[in-house]
N, C-alpha and C positions, 0 to 999 in steps of 0.2 A: 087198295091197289098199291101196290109196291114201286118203288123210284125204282127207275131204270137210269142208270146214271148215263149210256150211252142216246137215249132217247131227251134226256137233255142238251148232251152235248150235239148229236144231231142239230137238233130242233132249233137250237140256238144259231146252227149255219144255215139252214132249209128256209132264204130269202135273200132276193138279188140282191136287196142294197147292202147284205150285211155281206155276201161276197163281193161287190163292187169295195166294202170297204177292206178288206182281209186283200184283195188282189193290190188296192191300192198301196196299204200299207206291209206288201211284202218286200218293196221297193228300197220303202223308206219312212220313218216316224215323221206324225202330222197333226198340226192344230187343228182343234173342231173347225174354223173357220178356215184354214187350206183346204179338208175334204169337202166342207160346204160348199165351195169355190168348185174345186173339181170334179166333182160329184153332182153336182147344179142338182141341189135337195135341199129340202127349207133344214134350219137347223134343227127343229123339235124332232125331225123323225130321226135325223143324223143322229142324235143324244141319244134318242131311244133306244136305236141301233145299237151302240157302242155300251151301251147301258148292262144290255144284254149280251154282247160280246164280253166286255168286263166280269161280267157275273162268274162266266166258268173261265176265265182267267184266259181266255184267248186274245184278246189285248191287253194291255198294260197301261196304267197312265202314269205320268212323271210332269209334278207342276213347275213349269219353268214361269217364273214372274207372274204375271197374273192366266198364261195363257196354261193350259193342258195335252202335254204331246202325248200323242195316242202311236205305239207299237206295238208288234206281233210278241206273242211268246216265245222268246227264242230257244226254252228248252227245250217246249214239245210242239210248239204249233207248224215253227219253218221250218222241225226235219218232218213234219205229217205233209208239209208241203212240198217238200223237195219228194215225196217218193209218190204224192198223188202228181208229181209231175213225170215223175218214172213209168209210173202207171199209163198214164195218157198217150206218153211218146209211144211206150212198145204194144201197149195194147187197142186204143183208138184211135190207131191211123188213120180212119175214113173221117176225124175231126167229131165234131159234134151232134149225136142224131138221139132221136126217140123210137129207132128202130127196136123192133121186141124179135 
């Protein structure tokens, strides 16, 4: 079977915590242990998380001292999010549903 590079990059969003963390850190760049903290999630699964987030370069990391700040990709990630926020305003107005 052939890589689907977009089935990666999917797949690697298709899970709350890893969008709790992408919402988190569109804010602002964060220690594993600040989103541990706000995120109230054991660290292993955070790591994991972020593991796989890293992978297709949707966050970033930059070691400051011993700790690891974790940010969004700012060339392609926060304008993909600035227009799925475009999307949402003009198109799902009724907010959030599973209607078909």
């Amino acid at each position: 079977m052939k890589c689907n590079a977009y089935h990666v990059f999917f797949r690697s969003l298709a899970n709350s915590l890893k969008i709790e963390i992408i919402t988190y850190l569109k804010n602002k760049p964060a220690s594993v242990t600040e989103l541990t903290k706000k995120l109230n999630v054991e660290q292993s699964k955070l790591s994991h998380a972020l593991s796989s987030l890293k992978h297709c370069h949707i966050v970033e990391v930059k070691k400051q001292g011993k700790s690891r700040i974790y940010s969004l990709n700012k060339k392609t990630i926060l304008p993909i999010l600035e227009i799925l926020d475009k999307h949402i305003k003009t198109f799902c107005k009724g907010g959030c549903s599973s209607k078909k």
